[in-house]
Rosetta silent file (secondary structure, phi, psi, omega in degrees, C-alpha in Angstrom):
SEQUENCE: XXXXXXXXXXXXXXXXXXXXXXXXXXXXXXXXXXXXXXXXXXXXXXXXXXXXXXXXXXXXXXXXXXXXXXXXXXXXXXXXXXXXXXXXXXXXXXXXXXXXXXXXXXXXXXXXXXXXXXXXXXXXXXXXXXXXXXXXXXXXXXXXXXXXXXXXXXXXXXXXXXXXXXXXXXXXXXXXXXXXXXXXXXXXXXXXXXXXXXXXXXXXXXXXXXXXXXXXXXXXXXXXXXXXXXXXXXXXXXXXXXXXXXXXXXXXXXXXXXXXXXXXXXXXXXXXXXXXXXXXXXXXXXXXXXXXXXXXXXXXXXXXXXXXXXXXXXXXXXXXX
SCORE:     score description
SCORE:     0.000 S_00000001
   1 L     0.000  128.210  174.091   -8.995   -4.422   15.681 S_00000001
   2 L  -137.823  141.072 -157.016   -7.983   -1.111   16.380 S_00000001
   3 L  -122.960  134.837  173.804   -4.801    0.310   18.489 S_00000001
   4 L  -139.178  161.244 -153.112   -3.827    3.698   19.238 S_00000001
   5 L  -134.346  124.614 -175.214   -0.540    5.182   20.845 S_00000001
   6 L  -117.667   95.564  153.841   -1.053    8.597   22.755 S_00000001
   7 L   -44.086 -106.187 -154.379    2.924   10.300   22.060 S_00000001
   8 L  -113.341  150.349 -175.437    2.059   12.984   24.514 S_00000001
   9 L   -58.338  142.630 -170.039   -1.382   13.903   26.387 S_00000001
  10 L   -83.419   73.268  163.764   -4.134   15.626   24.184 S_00000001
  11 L   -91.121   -6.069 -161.450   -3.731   19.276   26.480 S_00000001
  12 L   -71.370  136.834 -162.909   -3.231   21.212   23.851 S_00000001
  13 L   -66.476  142.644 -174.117   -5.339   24.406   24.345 S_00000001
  14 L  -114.777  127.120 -171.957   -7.928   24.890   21.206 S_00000001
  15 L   -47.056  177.132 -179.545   -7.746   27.409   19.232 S_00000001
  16 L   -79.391  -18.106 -166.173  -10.150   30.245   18.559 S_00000001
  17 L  -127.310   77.925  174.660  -10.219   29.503   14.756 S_00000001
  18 H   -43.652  -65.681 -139.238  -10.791   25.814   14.287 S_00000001
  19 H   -84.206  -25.742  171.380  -11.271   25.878   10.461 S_00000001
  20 H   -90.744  -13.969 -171.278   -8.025   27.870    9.927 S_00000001
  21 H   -75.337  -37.560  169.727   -6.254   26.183   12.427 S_00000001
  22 H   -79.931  -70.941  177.752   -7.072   22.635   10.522 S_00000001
  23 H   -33.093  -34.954  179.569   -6.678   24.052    7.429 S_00000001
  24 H   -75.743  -42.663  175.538   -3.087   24.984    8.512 S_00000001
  25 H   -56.339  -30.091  175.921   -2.414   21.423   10.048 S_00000001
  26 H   -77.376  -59.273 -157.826   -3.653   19.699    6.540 S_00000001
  27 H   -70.792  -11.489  157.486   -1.205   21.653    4.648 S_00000001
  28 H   -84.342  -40.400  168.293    1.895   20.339    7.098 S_00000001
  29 H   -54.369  -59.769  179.974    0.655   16.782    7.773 S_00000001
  30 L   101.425   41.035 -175.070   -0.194   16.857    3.338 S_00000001
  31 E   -81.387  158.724 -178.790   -3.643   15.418    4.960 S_00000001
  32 E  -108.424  114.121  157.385   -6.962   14.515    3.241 S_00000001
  33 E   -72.680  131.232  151.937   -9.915   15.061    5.334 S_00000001
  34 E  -136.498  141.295 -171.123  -12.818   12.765    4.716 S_00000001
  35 E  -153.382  152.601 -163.075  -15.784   12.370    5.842 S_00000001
  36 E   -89.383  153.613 -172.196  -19.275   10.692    5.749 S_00000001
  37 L   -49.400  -18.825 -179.556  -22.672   12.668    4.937 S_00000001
  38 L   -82.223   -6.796  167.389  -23.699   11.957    8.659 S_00000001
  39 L   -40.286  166.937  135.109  -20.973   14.030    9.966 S_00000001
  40 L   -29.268  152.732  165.920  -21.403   17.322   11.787 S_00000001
  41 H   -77.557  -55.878 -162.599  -22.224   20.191    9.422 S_00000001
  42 H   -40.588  -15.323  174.828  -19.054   22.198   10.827 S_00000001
  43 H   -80.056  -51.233 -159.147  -16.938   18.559    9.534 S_00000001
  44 H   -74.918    8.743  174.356  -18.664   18.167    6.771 S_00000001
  45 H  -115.995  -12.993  156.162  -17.631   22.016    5.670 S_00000001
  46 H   -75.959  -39.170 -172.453  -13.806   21.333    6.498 S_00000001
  47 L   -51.792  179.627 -173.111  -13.746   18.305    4.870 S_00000001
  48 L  -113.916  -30.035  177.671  -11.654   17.913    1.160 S_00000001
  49 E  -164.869  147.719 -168.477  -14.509   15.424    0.215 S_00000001
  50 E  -143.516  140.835  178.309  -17.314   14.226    1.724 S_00000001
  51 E  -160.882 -161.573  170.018  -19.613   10.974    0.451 S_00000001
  52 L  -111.582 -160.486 -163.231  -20.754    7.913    1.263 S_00000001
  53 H   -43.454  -73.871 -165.174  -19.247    4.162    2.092 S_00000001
  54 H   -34.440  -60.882 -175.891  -18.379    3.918   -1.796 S_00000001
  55 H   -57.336  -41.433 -162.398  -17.342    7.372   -2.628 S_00000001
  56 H   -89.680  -31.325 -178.869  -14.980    7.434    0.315 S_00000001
  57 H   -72.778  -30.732  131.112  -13.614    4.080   -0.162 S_00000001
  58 H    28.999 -115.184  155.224  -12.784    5.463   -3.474 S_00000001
  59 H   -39.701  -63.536 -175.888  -11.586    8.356   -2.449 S_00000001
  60 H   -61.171  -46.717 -160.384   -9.237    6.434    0.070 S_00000001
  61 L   -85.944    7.468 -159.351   -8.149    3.963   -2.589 S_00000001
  62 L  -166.171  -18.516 -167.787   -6.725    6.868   -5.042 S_00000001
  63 L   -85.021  102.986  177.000   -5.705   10.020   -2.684 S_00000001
  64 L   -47.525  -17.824 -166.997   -2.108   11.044   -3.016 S_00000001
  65 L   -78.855  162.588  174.522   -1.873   12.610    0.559 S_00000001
  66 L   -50.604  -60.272 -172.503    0.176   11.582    3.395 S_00000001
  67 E  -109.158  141.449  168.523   -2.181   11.411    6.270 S_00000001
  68 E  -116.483  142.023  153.630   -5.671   10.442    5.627 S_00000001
  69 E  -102.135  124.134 -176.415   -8.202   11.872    8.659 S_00000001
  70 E   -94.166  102.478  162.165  -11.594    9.793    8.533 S_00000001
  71 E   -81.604   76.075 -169.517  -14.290   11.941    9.862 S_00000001
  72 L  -169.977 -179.302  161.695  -16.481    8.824   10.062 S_00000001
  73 L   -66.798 -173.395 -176.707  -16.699    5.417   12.170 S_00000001
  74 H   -77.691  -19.085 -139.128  -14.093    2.522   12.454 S_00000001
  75 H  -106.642  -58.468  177.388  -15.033    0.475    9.873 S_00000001
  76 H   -71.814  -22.001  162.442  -15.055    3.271    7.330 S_00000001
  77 H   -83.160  -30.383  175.835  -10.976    4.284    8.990 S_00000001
  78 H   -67.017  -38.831  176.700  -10.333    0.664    8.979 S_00000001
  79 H   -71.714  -15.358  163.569  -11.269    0.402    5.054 S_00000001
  80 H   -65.211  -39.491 -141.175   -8.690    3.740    4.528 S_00000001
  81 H   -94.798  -54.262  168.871   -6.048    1.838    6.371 S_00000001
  82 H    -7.968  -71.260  179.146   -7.136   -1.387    4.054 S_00000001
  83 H   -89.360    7.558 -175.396   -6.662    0.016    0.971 S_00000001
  84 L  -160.873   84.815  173.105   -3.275    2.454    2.133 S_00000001
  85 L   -51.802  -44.125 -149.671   -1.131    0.254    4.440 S_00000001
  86 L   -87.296  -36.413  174.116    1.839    2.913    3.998 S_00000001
  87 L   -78.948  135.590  162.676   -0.356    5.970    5.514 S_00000001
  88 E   -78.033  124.951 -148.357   -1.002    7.366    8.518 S_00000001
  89 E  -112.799  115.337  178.536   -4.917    6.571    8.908 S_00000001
  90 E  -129.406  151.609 -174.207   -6.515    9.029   12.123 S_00000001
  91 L  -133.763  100.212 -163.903   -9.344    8.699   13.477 S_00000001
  92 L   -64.435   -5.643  155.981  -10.920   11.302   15.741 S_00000001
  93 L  -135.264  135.863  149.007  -12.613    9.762   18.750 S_00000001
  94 L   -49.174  -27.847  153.676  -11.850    5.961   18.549 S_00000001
  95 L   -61.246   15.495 -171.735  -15.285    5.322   20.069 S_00000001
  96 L  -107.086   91.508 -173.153  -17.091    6.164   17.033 S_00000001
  97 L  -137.397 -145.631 -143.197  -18.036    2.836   16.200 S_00000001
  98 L  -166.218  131.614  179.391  -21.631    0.797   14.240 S_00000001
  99 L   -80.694  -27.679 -138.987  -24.054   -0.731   15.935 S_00000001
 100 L   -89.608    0.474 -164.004  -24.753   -2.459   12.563 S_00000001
 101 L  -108.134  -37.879 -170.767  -20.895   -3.790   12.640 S_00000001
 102 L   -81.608  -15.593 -170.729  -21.055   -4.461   16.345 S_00000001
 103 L   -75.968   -5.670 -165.002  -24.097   -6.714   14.991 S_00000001
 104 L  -123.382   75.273 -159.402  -21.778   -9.222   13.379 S_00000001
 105 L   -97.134  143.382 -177.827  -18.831  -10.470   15.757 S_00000001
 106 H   -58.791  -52.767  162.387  -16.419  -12.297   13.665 S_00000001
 107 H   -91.351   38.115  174.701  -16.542  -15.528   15.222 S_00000001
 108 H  -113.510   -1.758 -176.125  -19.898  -16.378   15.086 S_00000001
 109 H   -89.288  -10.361  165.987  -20.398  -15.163   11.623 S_00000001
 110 H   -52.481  -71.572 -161.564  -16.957  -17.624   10.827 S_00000001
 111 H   -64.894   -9.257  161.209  -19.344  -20.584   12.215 S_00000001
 112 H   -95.030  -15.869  141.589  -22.218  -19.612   10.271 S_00000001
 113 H   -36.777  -53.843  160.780  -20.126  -19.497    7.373 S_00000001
 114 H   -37.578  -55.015 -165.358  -18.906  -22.850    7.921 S_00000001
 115 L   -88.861   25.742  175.428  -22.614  -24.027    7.875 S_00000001
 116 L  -126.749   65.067 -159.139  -23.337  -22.407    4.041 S_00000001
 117 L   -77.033   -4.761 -175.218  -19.524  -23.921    2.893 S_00000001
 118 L  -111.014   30.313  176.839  -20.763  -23.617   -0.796 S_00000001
 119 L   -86.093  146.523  174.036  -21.805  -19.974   -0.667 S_00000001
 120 E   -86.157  126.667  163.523  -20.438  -17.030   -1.952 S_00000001
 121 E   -91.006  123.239  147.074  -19.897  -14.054    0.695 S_00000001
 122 E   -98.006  136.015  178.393  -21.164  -10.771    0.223 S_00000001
 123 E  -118.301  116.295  165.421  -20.805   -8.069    2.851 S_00000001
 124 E   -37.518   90.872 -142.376  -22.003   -4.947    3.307 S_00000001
 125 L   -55.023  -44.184  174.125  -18.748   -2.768    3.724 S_00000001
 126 L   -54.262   98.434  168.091  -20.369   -1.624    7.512 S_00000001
 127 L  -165.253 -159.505 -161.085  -18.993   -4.010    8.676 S_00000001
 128 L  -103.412  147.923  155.261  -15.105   -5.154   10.646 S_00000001
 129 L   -84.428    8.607  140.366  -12.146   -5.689    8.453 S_00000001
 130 L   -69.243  -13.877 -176.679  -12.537   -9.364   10.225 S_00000001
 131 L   -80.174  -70.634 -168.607  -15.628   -9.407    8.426 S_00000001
 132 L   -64.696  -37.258 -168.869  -14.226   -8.382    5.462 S_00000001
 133 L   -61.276  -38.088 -161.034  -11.447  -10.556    5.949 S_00000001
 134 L   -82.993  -26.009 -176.347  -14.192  -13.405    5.891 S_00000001
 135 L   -66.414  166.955  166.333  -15.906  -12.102    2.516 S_00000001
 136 L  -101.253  -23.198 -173.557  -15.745  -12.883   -1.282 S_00000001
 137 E  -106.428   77.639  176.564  -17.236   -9.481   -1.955 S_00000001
 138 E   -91.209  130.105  174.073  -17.509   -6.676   -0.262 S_00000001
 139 E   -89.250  141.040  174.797  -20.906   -4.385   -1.355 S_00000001
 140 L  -109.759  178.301 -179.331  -22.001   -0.542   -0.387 S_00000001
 141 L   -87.872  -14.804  168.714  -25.649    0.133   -0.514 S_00000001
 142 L   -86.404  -27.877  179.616  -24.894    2.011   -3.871 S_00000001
 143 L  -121.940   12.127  150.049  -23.571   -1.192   -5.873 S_00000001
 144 H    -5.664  -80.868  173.701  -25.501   -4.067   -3.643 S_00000001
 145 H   -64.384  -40.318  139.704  -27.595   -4.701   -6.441 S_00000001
 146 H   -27.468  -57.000 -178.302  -25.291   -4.097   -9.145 S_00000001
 147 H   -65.614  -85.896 -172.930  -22.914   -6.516   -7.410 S_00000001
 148 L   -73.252   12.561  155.326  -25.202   -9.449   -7.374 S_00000001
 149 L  -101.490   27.837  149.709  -26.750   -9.513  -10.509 S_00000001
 150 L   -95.095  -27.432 -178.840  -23.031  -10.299  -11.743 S_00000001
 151 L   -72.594  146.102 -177.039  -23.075  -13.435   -9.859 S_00000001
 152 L   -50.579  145.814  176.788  -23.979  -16.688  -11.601 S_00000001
 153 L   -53.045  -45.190 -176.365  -27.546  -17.426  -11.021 S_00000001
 154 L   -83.402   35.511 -174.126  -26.728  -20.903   -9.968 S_00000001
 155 L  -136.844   95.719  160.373  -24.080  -19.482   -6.956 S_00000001
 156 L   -60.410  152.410 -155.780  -25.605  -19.290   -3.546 S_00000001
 157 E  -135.698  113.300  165.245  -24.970  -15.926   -1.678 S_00000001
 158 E   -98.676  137.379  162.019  -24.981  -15.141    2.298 S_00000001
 159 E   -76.349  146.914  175.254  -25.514  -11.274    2.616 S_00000001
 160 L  -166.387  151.557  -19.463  -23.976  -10.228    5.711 S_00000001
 161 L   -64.511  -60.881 -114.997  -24.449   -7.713    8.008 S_00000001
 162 E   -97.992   98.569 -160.340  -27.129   -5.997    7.347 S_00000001
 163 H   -56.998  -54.898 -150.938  -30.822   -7.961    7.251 S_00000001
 164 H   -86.503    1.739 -150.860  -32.997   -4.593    5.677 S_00000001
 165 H  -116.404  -10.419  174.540  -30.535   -3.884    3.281 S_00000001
 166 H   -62.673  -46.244  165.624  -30.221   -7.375    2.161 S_00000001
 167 H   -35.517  -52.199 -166.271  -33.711   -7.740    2.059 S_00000001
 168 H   -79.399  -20.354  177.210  -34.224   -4.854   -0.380 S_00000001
 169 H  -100.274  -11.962  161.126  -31.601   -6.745   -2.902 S_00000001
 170 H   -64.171  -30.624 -167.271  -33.520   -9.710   -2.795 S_00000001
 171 H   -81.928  -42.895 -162.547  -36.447   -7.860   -3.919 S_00000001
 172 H   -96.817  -17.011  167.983  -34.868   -5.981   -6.655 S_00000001
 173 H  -120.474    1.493  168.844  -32.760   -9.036   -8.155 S_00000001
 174 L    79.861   23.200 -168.050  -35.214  -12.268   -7.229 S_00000001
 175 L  -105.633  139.124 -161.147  -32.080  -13.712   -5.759 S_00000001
 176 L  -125.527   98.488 -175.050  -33.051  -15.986   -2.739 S_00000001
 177 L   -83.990  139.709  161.054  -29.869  -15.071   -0.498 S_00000001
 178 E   -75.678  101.753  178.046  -28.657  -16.419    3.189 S_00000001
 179 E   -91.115  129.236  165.437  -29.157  -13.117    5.481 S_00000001
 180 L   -85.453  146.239 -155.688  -27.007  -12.702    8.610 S_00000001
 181 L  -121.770   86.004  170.922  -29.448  -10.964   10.936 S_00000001
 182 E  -106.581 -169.405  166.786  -27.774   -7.804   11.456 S_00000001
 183 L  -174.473  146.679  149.050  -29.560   -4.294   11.578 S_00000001
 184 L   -59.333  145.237  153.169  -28.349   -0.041   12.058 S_00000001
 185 L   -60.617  -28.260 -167.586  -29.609    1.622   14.955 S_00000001
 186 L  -103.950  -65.305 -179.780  -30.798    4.091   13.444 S_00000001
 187 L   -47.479  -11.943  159.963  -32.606    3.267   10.018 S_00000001
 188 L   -87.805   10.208  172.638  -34.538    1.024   12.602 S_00000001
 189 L  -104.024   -1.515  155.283  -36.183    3.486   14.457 S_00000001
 190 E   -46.536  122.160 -173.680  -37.955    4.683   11.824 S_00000001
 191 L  -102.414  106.227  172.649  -41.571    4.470   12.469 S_00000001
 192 H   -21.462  -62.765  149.344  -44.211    3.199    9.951 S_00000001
 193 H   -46.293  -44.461  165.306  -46.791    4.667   11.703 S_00000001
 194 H   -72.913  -33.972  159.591  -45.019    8.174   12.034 S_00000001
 195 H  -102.594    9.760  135.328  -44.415    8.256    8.579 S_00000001
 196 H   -51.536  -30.728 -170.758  -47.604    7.577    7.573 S_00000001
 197 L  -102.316   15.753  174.131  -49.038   10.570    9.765 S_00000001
 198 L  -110.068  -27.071  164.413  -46.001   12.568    8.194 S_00000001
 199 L   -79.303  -42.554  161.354  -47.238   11.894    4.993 S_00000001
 200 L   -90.412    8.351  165.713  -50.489   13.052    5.604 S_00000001
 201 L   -82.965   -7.738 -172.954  -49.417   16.385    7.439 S_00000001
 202 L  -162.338   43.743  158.581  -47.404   16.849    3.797 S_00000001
 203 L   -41.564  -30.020  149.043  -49.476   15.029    1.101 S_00000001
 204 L   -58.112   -1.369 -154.820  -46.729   17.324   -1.197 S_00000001
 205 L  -115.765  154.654 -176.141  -43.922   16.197   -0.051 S_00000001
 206 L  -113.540  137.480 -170.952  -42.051   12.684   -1.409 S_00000001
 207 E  -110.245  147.633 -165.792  -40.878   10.226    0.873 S_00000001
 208 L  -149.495  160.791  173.555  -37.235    9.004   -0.018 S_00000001
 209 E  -179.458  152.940 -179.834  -35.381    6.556    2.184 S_00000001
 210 L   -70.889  133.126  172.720  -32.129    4.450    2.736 S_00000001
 211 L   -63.108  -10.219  165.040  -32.593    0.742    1.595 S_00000001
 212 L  -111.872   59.419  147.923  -30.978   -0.167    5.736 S_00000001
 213 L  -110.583  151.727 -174.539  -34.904    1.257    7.027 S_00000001
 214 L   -81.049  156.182 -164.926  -36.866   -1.509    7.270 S_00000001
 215 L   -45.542  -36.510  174.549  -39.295   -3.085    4.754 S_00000001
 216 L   -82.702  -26.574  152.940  -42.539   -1.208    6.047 S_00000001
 217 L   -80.563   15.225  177.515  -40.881    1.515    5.922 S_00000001
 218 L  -114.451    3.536 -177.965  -39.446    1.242    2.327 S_00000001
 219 L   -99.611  -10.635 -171.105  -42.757    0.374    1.260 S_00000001
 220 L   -80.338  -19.107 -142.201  -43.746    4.460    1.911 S_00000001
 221 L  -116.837  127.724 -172.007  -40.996    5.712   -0.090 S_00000001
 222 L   -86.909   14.766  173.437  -41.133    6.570   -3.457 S_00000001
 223 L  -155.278  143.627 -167.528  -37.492    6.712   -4.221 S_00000001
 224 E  -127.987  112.644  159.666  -34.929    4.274   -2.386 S_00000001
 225 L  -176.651  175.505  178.160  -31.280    4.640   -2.413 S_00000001
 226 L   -42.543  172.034  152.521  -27.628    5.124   -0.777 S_00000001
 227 H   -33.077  -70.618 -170.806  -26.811    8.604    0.722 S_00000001
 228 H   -77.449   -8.843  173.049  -25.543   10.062   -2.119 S_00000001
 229 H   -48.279  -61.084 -165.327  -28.229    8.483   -4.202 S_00000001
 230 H   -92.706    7.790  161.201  -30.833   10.223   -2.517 S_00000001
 231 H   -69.317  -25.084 -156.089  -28.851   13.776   -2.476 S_00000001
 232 H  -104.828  -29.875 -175.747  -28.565   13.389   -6.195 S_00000001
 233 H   -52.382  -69.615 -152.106  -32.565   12.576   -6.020 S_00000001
 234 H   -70.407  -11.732  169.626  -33.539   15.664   -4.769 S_00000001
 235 H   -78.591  -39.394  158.510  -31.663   18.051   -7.075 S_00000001
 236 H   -64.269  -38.705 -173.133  -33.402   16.426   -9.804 S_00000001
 237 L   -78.934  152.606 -155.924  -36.486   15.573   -8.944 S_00000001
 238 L   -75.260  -10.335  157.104  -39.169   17.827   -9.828 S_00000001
 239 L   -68.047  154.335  173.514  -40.835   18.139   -6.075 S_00000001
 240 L   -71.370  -39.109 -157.334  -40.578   20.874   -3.627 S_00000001
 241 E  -154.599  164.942 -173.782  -40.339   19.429   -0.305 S_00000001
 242 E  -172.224  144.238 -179.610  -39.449   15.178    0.674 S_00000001
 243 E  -104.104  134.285 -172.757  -39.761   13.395    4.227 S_00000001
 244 E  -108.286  146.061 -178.008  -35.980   12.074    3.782 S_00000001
 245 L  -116.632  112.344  156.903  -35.551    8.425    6.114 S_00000001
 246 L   150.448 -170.426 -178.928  -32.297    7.901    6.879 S_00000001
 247 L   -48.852  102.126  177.718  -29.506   10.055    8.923 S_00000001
 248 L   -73.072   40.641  169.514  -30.042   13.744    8.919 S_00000001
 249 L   -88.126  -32.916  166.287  -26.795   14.515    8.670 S_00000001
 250 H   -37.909  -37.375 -177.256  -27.456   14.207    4.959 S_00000001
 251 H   -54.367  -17.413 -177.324  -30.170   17.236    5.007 S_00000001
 252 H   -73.373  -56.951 -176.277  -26.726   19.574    5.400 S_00000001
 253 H   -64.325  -12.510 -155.280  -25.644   18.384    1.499 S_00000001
 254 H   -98.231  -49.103 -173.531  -29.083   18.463    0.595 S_00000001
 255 H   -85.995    1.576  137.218  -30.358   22.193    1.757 S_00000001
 256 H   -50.381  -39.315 -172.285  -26.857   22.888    0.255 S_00000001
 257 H  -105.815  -48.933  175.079  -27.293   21.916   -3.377 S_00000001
 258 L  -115.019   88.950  176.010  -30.754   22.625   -3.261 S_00000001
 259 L   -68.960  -51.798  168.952  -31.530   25.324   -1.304 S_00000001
 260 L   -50.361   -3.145  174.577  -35.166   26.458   -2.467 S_00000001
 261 L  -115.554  178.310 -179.548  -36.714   22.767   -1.054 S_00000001
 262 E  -142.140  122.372 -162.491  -37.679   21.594    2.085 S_00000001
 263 E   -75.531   93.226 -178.553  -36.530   19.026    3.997 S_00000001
 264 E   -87.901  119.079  165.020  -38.439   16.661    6.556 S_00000001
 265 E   -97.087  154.093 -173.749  -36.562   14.117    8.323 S_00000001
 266 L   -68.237  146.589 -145.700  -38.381   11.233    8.959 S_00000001
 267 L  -110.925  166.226 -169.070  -39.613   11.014   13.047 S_00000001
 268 E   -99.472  158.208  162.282  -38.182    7.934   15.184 S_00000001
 269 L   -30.919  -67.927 -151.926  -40.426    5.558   17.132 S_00000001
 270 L  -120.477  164.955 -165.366  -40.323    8.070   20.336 S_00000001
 271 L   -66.977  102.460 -160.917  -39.769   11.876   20.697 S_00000001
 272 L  -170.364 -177.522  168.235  -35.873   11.589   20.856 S_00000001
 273 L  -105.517   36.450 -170.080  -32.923   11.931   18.598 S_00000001
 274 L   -81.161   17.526 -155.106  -32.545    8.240   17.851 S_00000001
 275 L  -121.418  -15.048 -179.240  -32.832    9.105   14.057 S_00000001
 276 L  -107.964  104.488  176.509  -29.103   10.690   14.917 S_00000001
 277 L   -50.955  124.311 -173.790  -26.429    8.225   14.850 S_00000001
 278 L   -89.095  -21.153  139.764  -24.441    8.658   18.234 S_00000001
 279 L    -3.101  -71.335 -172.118  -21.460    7.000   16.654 S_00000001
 280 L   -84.476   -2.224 -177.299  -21.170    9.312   13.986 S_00000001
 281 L  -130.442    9.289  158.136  -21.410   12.492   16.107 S_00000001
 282 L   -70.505  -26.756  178.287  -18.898   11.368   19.005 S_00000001
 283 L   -74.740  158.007  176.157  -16.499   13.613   16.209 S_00000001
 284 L  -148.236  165.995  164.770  -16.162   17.143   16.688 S_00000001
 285 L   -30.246  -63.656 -176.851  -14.255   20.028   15.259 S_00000001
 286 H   -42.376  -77.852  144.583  -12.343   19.823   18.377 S_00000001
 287 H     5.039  -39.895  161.874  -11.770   16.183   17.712 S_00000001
 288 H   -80.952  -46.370 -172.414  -10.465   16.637   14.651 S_00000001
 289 H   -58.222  -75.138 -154.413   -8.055   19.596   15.348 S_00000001
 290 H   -71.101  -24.598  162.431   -6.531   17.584   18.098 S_00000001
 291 H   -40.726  -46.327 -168.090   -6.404   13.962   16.500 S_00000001
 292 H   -76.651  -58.416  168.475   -4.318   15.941   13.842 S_00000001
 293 H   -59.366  -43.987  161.149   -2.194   18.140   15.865 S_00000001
 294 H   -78.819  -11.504  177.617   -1.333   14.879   17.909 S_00000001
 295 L    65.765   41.931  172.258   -1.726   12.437   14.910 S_00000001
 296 L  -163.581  129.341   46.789   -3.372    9.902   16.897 S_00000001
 297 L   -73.515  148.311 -173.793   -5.865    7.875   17.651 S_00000001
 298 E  -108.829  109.225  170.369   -3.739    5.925   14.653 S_00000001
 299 E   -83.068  145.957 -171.690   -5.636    3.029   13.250 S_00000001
 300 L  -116.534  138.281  122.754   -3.393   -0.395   13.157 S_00000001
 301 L  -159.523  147.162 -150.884   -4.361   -3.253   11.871 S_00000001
 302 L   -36.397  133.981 -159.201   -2.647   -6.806   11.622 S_00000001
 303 L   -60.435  -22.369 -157.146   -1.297   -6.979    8.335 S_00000001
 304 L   -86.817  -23.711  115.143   -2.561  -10.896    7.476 S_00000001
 305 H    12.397  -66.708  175.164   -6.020   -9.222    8.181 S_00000001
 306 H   -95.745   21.162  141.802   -5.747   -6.411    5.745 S_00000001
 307 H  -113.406   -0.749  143.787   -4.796   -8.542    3.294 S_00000001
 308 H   -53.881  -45.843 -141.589   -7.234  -10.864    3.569 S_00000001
 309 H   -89.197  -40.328 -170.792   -9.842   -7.920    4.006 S_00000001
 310 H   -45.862  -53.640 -154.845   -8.085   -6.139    0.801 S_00000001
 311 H   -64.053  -47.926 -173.884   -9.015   -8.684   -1.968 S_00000001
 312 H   -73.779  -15.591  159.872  -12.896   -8.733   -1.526 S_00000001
 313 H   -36.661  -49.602 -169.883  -12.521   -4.914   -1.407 S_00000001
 314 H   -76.313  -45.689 -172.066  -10.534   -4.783   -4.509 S_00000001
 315 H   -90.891  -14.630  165.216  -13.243   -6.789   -6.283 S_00000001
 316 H   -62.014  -48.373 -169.035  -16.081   -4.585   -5.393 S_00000001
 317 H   -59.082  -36.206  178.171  -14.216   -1.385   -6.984 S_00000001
 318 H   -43.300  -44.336 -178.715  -13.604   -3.619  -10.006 S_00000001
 319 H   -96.286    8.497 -168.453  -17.024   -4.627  -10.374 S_00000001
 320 L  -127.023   24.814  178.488  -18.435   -1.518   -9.663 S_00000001
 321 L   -64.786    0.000    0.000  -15.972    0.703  -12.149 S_00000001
C-alpha cells in the first residue's frame, strides 16, 4: 500500500542544472540515490549506486543516509521502506509501478496459498510487500536458484510471481515447484522469431537474456542471468558484439564498462518500444529534483505489514551472504 502527503504544491520552477542542483539537495537531505539498471541514463549517472533487485535491497539494508530516493518502481521503494522503517523512503512518480507485481493481487494469491497449506513460499522480490508479507522466502533472479537448492528436497515450494522466471529454476535445480502464473511486460514481448532473424543478421554476436523472457526465448541465449549478471557477462566474455534480451536500460552500464562492444537489444513482437518498461521510465531528472526538494511522494506502509514482509526478506540476505 502506498500513501503520500503533498506539504505544499510541486511549483517549484526547475532549475537549469539538474545534476548540481540534486547533488546539492543530497548533501542537505544526507540522501542516497538509488536506482535500478532500467532507469534513465541521466538517473542512472546521478545515482550513488545503481544495481539490480538484490544489489539495491542490499544497498537499502546497510546505507547510513537519512533519506533514501528509489529511482525505481514501488515494490523496489516499498522493500527500502521494509528494511529502514526509521527513514524517509521517496519515490519519484508514485505511478511507477510492475505489471509483473500488479500480476499477483494479494488476495487471491492468500487463497491459493491456502490450497498448497504444506508448501513453502518463495517469491520473487517483484512483487507487493503484501506478497511478501505472505512469503517464507523472498528470491531475486540473482539467488533464485541458489535459494532453492537450500531447501530440503522433500519440502514442496510455490514460486510466486513470476511463471518464466520460475520456470527457468525448475530447470536448473529439477525441483518440481507450484508456479503462480504471473509474467513482466516486458521480458514477454520478446519475440522468438525476431531473435532468430537477429541472430542471423549477426551470426557474431551472442545472445544473452534475463531468466523473466520466456522459455523459447531462453532457449536462444547462450548466457542467462539477472541484470547485473549479464553486465558482468559482457566485460568478460571474450565476444565483440551480444543481442542483450531484457530492458535496455541496462545497455547504458554495459557500453559504459565496455565501451569497444556492441550492443543489440533484442526486437519486441511489433515495431514499438514495448521492450522499454513504461513503469520504470515514468522517473525523470525532473522527478527526482522535485520529489527531493519537496520530500514526497513518501512511501508508508502499515507497520504489521512490514514486519511480516521483513522476515522472509531477512532470510534471503542470510541465505544469499
Amino acid at each position: 500500500m502506498f500513501t503520500t502527503t503533498f506539504s505544499k504544491p510541486a511549483t517549484d520552477r526547475i532549475p537549469h542544472d539538474l545534476f548540481t542542483a540534486i547533488s546539492d539537495l543530497k548533501q542537505e537531505l544526507n540522501a542516497v540515490i538509488l536506482a535500478h539498471y532500467y532507469q534513465d541514463a541521466d538517473i542512472q549517472d546521478i545515482a550513488d549506486y545503481i544495481g539490480d533487485s538484490l544489489g539495491l535491497s542490499r544497498k537499502a539494508a546497510n546505507t547510513d543516509a537519512e533519506v533514501i530516493v528509489f529511482a525505481g518502481v514501488h515494490f523496489m521503494a516499498e522493500t527500502a521502506k521494509i528494511l529502514n522503517p526509521d527513514k524517509l523512503v521517496l519515490l519519484p512518480d508514485l505511478n511507477a509501478g510492475c505489471s509483473l507485481a500488479d500480476s499477483c493481487p494479494p488476495d487471491k494469491f492468500a487463497e491459493f496459498k491456502a490450497a498448497h497449506p504444506d508448501h513453502l513460499v518463495i517469491s520473487y522480490i517483484n512483487c507487493t510487500a503484501e506478497i511478501k508479507a505472505l512469503s517464507d522466502i523472498i528470491c531475486t533472479s540473482s539467488n533464485a536458484v541458489q535459494i532453492v537448492r537450500q531447501i530440503p528436497a522433500d519440502q514442496p515450494i510455490i514460486f510466486a510471481p513470476d511463471r518464466n522466471l520460475g520456470k527457468y529454476v525448475i530447470e536448473q535445480t529439477g525441483r518440481d515447484m507450484v508456479l503462480w502464473d504471473g509474467s513482466c511486460m516486458v521480458h514477454e514481448t520478446f519475440s522468438e522469431k525476431k531473435m532468430v532473424q537477429l541472430k542471423m543478421e549477426h551470426p557474431e554476436a551472442e545472445a544473452i537474456a534475463h531468466p523473466e523472457c520466456e522459455p523459447s526465448v531462453l532457449r536462444h541465449a547462450s548466457y542467462i542471468g539477472s541484470t547485473t549478471a549479464l553486465l558482468n557477462y559482457v566485460q568478460q566474455s571474450q565476444s565483440q558484439s551480444f543481442i542483450v534480451a531484457t530492458e535496455p536500460g541496462i545497455l547504458h552500464q554495459m557500453q559504459k564498462s565496455a565501451p569497444d562492444k556492441i550492443y543489440i537489444p533484442a526486437p519486441p513482437l511489433n515495431n514499438c518500444a514495448c521492450n522499454e518498461c513504461p513503469h520504470m521510465r515514468l522517473n525523470t531528472l525532473e522527478k527526482l529534483y522535485l520529489c527531493m526538494k519537496n520530500r514526497t511522494p513518501e512511501i508508508t506502509l502499515p507497520e504489521a505489514t512490514r514486519i511480516a514482509a521483513l522476515k522472509p526478506i531477512q532470510r534471503m540476505l542470510e541465505m544469499s551472504a
